[in-house]
Structures are given as structure tokens and as C-alpha cells.
PAZAPA-4460 file (N, C-alpha, C; in steps of 0.05 Angstrom, whole numbers, plus 32768, in hexadecimal, padded with zeros to 4 digits):
% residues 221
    n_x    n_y    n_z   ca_x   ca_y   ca_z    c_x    c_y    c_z   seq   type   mol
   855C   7804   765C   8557   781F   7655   8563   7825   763A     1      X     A
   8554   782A   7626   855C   7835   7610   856A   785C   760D     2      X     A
   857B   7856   75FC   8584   787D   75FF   8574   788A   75EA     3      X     A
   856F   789B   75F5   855D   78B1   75E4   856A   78BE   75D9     4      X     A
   856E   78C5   75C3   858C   78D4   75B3   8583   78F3   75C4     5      X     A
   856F   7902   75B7   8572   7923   75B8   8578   7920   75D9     6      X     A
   8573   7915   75E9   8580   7911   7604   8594   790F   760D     7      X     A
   859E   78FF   75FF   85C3   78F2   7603   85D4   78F3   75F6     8      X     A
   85CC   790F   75DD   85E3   790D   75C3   8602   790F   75D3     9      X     A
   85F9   791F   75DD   861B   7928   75E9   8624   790D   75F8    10      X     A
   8611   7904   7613   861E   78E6   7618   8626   78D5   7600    11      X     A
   8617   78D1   75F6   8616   78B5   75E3   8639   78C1   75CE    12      X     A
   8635   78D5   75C2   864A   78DD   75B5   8665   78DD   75CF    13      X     A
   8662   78DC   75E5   867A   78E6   75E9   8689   78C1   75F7    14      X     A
   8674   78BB   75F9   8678   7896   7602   868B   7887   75E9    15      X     A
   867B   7890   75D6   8688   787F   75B8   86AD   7891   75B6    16      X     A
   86A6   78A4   75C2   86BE   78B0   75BE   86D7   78A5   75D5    17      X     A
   86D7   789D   75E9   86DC   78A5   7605   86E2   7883   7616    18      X     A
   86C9   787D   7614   86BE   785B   761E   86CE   784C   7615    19      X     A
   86D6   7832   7627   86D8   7815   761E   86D2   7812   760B    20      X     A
   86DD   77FF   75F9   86CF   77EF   75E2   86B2   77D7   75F0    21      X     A
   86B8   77D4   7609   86A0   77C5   7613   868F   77D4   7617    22      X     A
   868D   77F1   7628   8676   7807   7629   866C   780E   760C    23      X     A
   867E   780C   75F9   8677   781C   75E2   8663   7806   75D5    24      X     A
   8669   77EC   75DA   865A   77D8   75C7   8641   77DB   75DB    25      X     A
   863A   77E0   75F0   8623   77DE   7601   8612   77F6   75F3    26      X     A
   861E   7815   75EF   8614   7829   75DB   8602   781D   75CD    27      X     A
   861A   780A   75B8   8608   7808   759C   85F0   77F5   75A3    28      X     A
   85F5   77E1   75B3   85D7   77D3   75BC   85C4   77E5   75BB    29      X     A
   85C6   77FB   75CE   85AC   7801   75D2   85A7   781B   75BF    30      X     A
   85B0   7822   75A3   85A7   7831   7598   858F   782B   7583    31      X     A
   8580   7817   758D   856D   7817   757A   854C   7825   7587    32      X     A
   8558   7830   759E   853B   7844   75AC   853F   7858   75A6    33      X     A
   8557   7862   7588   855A   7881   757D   8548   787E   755E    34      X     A
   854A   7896   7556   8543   7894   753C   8550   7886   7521    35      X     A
   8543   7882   750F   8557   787C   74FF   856C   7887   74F7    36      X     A
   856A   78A8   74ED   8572   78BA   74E3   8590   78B7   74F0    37      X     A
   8596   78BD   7510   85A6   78C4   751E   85AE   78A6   7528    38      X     A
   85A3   7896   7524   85B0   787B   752D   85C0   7871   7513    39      X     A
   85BF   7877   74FA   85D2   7873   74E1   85E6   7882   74DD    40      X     A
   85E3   78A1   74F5   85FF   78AC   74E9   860A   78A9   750D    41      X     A
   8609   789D   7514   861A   7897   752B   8625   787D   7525    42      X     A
   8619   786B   7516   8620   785A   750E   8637   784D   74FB    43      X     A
   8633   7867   74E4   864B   786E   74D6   8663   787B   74E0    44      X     A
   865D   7890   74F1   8678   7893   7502   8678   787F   750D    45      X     A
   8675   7869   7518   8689   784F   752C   869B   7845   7512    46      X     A
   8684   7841   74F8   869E   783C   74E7   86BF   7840   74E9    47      X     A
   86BD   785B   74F4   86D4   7863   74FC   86EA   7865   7513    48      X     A
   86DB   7851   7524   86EC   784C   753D   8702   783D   7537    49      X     A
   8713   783E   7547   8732   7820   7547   871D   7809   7551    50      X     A
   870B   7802   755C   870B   77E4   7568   86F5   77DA   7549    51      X     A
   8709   77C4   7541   86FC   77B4   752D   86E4   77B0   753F    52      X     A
   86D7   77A2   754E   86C4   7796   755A   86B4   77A9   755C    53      X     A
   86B0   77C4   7564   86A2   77D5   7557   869B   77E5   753D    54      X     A
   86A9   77E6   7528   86A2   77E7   7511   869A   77C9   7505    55      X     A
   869B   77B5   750C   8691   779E   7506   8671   77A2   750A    56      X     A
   866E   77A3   7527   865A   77A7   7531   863F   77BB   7527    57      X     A
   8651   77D4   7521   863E   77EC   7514   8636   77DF   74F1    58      X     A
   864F   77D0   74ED   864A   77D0   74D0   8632   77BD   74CB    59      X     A
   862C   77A0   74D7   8615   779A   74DB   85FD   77A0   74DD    60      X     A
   8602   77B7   74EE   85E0   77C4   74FF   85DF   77D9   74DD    61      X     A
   85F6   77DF   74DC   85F0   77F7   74C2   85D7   77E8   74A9    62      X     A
   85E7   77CB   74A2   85DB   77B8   7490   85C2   77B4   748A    63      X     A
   85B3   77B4   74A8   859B   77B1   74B1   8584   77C4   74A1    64      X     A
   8593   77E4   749D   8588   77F0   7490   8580   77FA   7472    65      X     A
   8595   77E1   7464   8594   77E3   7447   859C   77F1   743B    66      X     A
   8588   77FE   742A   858D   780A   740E   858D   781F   7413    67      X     A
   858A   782B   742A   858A   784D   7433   85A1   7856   7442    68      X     A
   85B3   7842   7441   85CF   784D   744B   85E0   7844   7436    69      X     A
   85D8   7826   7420   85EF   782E   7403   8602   7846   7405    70      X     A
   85EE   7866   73F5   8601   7875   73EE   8614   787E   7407    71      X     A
   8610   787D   741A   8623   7882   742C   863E   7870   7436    72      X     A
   8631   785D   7431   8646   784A   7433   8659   7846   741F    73      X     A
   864F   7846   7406   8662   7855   73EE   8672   7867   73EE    74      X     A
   866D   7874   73FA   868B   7896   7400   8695   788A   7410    75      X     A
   8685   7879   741F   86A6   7874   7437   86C0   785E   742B    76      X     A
   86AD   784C   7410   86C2   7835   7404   86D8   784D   7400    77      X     A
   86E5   785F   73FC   86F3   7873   73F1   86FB   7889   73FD    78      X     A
   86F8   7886   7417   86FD   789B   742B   8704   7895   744E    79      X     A
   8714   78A5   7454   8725   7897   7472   8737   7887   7470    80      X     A
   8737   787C   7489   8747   7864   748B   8742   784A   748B    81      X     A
   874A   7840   7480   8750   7824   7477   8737   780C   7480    82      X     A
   873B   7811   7490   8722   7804   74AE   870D   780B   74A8    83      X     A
   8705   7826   74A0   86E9   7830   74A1   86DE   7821   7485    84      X     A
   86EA   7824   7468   86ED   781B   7451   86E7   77FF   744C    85      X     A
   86F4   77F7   7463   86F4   77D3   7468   86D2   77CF   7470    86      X     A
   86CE   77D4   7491   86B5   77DC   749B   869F   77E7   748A    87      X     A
   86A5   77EF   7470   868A   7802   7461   8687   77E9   744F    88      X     A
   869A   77D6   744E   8695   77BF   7434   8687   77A3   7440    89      X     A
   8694   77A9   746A   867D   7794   7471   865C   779B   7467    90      X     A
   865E   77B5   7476   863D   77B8   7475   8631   77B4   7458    91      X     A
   8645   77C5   7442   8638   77BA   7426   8633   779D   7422    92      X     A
   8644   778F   7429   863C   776E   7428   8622   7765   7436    93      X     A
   8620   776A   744A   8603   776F   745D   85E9   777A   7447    94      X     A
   85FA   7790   7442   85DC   7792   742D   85DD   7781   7414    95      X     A
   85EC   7783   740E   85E7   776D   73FC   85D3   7774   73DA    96      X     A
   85E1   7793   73DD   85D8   779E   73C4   85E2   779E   73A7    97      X     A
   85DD   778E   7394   85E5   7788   7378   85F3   77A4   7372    98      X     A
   85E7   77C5   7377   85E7   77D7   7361   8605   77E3   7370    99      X     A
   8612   77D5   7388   8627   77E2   738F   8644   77CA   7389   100      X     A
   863F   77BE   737A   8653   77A4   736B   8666   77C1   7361   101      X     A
   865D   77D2   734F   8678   77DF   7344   868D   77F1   7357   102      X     A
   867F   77FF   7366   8691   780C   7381   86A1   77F7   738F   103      X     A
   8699   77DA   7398   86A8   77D0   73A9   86BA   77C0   7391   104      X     A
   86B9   77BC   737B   86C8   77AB   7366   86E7   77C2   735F   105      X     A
   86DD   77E0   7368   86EB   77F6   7365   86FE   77F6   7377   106      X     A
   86F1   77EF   738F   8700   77F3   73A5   871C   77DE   73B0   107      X     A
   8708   77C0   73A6   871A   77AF   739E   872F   77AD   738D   108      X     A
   872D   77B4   7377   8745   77BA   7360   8758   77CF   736B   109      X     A
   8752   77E9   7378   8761   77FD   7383   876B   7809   739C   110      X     A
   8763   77FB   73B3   8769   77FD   73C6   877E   77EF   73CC   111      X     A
   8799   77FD   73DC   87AA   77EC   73E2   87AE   77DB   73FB   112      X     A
   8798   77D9   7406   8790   77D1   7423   878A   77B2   7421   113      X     A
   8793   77A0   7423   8794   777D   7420   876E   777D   7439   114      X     A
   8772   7789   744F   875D   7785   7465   8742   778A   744E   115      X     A
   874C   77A4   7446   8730   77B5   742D   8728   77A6   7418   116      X     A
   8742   779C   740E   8741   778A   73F2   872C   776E   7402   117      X     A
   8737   7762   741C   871F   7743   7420   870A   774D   7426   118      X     A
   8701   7768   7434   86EA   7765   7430   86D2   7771   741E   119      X     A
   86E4   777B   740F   86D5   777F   73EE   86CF   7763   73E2   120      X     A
   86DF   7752   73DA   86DC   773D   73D6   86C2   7731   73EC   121      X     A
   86CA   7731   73FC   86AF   7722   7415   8698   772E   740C   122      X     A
   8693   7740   7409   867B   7753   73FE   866D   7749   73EA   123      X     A
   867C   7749   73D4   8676   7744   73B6   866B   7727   73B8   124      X     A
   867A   7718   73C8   8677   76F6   73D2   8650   76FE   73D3   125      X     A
   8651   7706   73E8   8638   7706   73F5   861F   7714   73DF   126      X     A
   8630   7729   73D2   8611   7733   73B8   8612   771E   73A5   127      X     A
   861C   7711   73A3   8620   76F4   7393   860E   76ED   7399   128      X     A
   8613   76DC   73B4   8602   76C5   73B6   85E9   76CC   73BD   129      X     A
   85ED   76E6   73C5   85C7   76ED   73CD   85B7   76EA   73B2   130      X     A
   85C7   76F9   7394   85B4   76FB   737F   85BC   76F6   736E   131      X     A
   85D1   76DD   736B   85E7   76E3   734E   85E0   76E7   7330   132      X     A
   85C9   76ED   732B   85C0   76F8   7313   85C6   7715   7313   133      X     A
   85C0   7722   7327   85BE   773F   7329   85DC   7747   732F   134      X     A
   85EC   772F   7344   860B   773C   7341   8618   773D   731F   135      X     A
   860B   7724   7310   861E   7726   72FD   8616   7738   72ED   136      X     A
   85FC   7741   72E6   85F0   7756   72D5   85F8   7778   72DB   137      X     A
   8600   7773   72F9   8606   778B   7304   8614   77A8   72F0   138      X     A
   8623   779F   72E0   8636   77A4   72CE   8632   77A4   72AF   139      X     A
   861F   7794   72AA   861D   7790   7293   8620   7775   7290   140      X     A
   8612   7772   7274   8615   7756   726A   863D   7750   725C   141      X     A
   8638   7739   725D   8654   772C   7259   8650   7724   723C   142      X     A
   865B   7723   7226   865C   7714   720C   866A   76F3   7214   143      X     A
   8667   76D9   720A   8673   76CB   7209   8681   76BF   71F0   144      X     A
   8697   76BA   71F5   869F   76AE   71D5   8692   7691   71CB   145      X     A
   867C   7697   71BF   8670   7681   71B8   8684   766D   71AC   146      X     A
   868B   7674   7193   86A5   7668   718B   86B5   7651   718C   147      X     A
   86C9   7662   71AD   86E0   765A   71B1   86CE   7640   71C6   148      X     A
   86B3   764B   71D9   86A3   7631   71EB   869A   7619   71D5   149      X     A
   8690   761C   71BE   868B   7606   71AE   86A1   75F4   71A9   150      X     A
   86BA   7603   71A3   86CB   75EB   71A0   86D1   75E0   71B6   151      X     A
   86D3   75E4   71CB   86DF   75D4   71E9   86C3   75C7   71E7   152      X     A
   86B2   75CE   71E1   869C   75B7   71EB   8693   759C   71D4   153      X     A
   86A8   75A6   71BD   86B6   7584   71B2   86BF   756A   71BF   154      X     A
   86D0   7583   71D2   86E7   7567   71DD   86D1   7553   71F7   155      X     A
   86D1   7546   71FB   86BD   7532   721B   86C7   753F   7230   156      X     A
   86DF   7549   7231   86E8   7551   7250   86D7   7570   7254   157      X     A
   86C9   757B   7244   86BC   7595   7245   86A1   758F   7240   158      X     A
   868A   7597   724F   8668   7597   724E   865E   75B0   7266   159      X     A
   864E   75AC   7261   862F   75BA   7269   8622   75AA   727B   160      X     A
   8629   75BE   729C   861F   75AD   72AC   860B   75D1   72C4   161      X     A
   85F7   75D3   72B1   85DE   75E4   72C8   85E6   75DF   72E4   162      X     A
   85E3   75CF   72EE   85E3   75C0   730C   85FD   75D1   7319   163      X     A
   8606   75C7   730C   8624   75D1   7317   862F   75EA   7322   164      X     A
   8611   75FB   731A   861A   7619   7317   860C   761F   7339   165      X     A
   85FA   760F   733A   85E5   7619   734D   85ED   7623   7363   166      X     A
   8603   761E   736F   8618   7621   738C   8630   7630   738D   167      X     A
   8639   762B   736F   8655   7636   7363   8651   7656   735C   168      X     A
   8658   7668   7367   865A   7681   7353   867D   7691   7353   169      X     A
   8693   7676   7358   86A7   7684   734F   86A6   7692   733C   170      X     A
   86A1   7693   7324   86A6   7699   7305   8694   76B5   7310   171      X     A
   8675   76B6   7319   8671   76CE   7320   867D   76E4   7331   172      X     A
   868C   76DF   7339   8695   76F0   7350   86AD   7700   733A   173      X     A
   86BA   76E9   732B   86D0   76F8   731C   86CB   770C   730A   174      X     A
   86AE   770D   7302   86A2   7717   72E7   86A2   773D   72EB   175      X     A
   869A   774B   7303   869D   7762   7309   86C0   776F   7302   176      X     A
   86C2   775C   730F   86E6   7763   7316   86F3   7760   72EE   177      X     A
   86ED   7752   72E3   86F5   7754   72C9   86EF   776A   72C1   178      X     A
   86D3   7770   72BA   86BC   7781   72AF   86CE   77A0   72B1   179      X     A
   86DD   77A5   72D0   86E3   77BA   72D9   8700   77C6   72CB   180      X     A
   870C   77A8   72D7   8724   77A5   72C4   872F   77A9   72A4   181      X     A
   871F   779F   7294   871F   7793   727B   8712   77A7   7265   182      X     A
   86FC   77AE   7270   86E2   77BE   725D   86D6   77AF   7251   183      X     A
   86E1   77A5   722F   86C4   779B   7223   86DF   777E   721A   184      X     A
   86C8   7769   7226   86E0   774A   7222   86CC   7737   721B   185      X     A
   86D5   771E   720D   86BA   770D   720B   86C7   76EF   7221   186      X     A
   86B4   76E7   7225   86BB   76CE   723D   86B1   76B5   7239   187      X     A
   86C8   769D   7245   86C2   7684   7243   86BD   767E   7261   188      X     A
   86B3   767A   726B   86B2   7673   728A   86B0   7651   7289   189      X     A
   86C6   7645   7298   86C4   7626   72A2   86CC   762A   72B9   190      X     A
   86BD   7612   72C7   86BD   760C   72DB   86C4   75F4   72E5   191      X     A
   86D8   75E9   72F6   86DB   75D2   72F6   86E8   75C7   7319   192      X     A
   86D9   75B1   7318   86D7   75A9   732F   86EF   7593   7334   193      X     A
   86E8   757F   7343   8705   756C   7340   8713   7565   7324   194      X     A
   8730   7565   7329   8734   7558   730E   874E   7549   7310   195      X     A
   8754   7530   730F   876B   752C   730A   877F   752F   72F8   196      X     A
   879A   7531   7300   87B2   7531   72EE   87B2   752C   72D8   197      X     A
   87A8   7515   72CA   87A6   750C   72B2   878D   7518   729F   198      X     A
   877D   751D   72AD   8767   7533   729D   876D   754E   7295   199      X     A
   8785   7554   72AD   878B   7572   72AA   87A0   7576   728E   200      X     A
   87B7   755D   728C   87C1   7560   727D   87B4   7555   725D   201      X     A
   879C   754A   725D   878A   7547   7248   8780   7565   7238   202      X     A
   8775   7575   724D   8762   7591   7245   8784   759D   723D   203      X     A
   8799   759C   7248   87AF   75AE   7242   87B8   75A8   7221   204      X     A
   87AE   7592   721D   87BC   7583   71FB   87AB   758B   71EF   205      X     A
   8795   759D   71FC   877A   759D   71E0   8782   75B2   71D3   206      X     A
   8785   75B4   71B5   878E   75BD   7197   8774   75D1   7195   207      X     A
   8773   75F5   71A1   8761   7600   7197   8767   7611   7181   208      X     A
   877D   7609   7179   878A   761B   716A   8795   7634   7178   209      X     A
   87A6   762F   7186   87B4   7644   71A1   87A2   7654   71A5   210      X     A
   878B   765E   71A0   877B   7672   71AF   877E   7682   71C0   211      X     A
   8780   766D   71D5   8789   7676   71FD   879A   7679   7203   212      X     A
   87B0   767F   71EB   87D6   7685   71E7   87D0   76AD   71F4   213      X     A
   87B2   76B2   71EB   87B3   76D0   71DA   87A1   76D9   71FA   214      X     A
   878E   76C5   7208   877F   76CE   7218   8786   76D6   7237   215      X     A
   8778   76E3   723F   8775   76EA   7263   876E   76CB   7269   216      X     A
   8774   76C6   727E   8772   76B3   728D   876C   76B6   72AE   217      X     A
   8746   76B1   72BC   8751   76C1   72D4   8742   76A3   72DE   218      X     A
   8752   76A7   72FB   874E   7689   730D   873E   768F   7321   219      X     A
   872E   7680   7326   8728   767F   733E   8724   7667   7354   220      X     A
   873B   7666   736F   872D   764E   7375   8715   764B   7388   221      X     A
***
């Protein structure tokens, strides 16, 4: 049996309030015989329950619906408690929307919540890999130091490897979080995969004329 909302507002509201976390997860099963309208903002209130397993839960089904719960999910990166904030960055990750990289890159830089901070990060992970053209553009274009990349690509231990990129989007993920940080910067992005001891201390002897004495330096592993 599915619940009919204008039937059971008062049940249904007073279960999520009241119920087990096991009754309550049986709720959200069967709210997909309501409308949409009223099945998204019941939805967003579970955001707000104590049981992770149901704001997990809601934040998923929220997902489902895309681009028409974004701006809502946006006021919540910035509002309540901690949990709910956390929960509004699963579902953003779910959607998996490029044009919300600067709210959760916001939220990440300023929230003092470590739970809020991983799953901002988890989020951003995920608009990555869904489109990483559109995460990195999200913001704007990046300048690169043509420059300072031509000379490292003198030395043999530095090249141009396309392939490499195909799987890899550390360097993307960091590019928001600078952008936010920084304002207007120009970038060398390397990437590097195994390397031994003796190579490491090779790239460390390379003479760019201290350059990178003066630069940001951000890691990622």
C-alpha cells in the first residue's frame, strides 16, 4: 500500500517525528505514491533528523530529482546543523551539478565541521568525474604559466603525457578550491605517478632560477 499524502499528512508527519528509525525508513520507501511537490519537502525535512541512515537515505531519493532541488539544497549548505549541511552535500554529489562547484568549494573552505568539510570534498569528487570539463570551467578559465612549463619541459624527467589525464583528475578537484582561495593566479599543474628517491632528488636540483622559492605549492595525493 502506498500513502497518499493529502490523507496521511498528519500520519506520515507525525511517524518521521515519533517512529523508530526502522518505521521511519519504511515511511520513506513508500513515499513515492505522493506527489512530487510534497514528497521533496518531506524529504528535506529528514535532512534533519539525528539518524545518519535517514538523512543518508532522503539525501539519495532527494538526488533522484536533480536540478529542481539544487537551489534548495544550497541554503541548506549554510544553514542548521552540521548533519543537515553534511546531508545537503551528499545529495549535491548525487546530482552531480557543475554550476553548484562554488557553494560547496565555499562550504568547504568555511565550515568548521571536519564530517561537512569530507563531504564537500566527496561531492566535488563526484562533479569531477561525472564532467571534468564543466567542473573545471565551473569558475572560470585558469591562465597557465607558459613560461615557467616550457622550462621544466627541458629537463627528460618532465613531458606531456594526454593518457595520463584520462582517470586522474587530482589537479582538477584542487583547481575550484584555489580559484576561491587565491582570485586571479596563473598555474603549472604536474602530475606524477611513481617515482623513486633518486628521481625525486634529480627534479629537486633542477636550476629554474628559484622561481618556486616565490610560489603556492598545493598537493594532492
Amino acid at each position: 500500500m502506498k500513502i497518499q499524502f493529502k490523507k496521511n499528512k498528519r500520519t506520515v508527519l507525525k511517524l518521521l517525528k515519533t517512529a523508530s528509525t526502522e518505521k521511519k525508513l519504511r515511511v520513506l520507501d513508500r513515499l513515492d505514491g505522493m506527489n512530487d511537490t510534497d514528497t521533496i519537502k518531506i524529504l528535506l525535512k529528514v535532512l534533519e533528523d539525528t539518524s545518519w541512515v535517514m538523512r543518508e537515505k532522503a539525501a539519495h531519493k532527494l538526488a533522484r530529482y536533480g536540478k529542481r532541488v539544487v537551489p534548495r539544497l544550497v541554503k541548506l549548505l549554510t544553514r542548521g546543523f552540521w548533519y543537515t549541511r553534511a546531508a545537503a552535500c551528499i545529495a549535491l554529489g548525487g546530482i552531480a551539478n557543475a554550476k553548484t562547484v562554488g557553494p560547496i568549494v565555499l562550504v568547504f573552505l568555511n565550515d568548521d565541521n571536519p564530517t561537512v568539510q569530507q563531504e564537500a570534498i566527496t561531492a566535488l569528487v563526484s562533479i569531477a568525474r561525472k564532467d571534468p570539463s564543466a567542473f573545471t570551467a565551473s569558475l572560470g578559465e585558469i591562465p597557465l604559466d607558459l613560461e615557467f612549463i616550457a622550462a621544466l619541459r627541458k629537463h627528460p624527467l618532465f613531458g606531456t603525457l594526454p593518457h595520463a589525464h584520462r582517470g586522474e583528475h587530482s589537479v582538477q578537484i584542487e583547481l575550484p578550491l584555489l580559484q576561491v582561495a587565491l582570485g586571479d593566479f596563473t598555474l603549472v599543474p604536474i602530475v606524477v605517478g611513481q617515482l623513486d628517491l633518486a628521481s625525486a632528488r634529480r627534479m629537486g636540483e633542477i636550476d629554474l632560477n628559484a622561481r618556486i622559492s616565490d610560489e603556492l605549492i598545493a598537493q594532492s595525493a
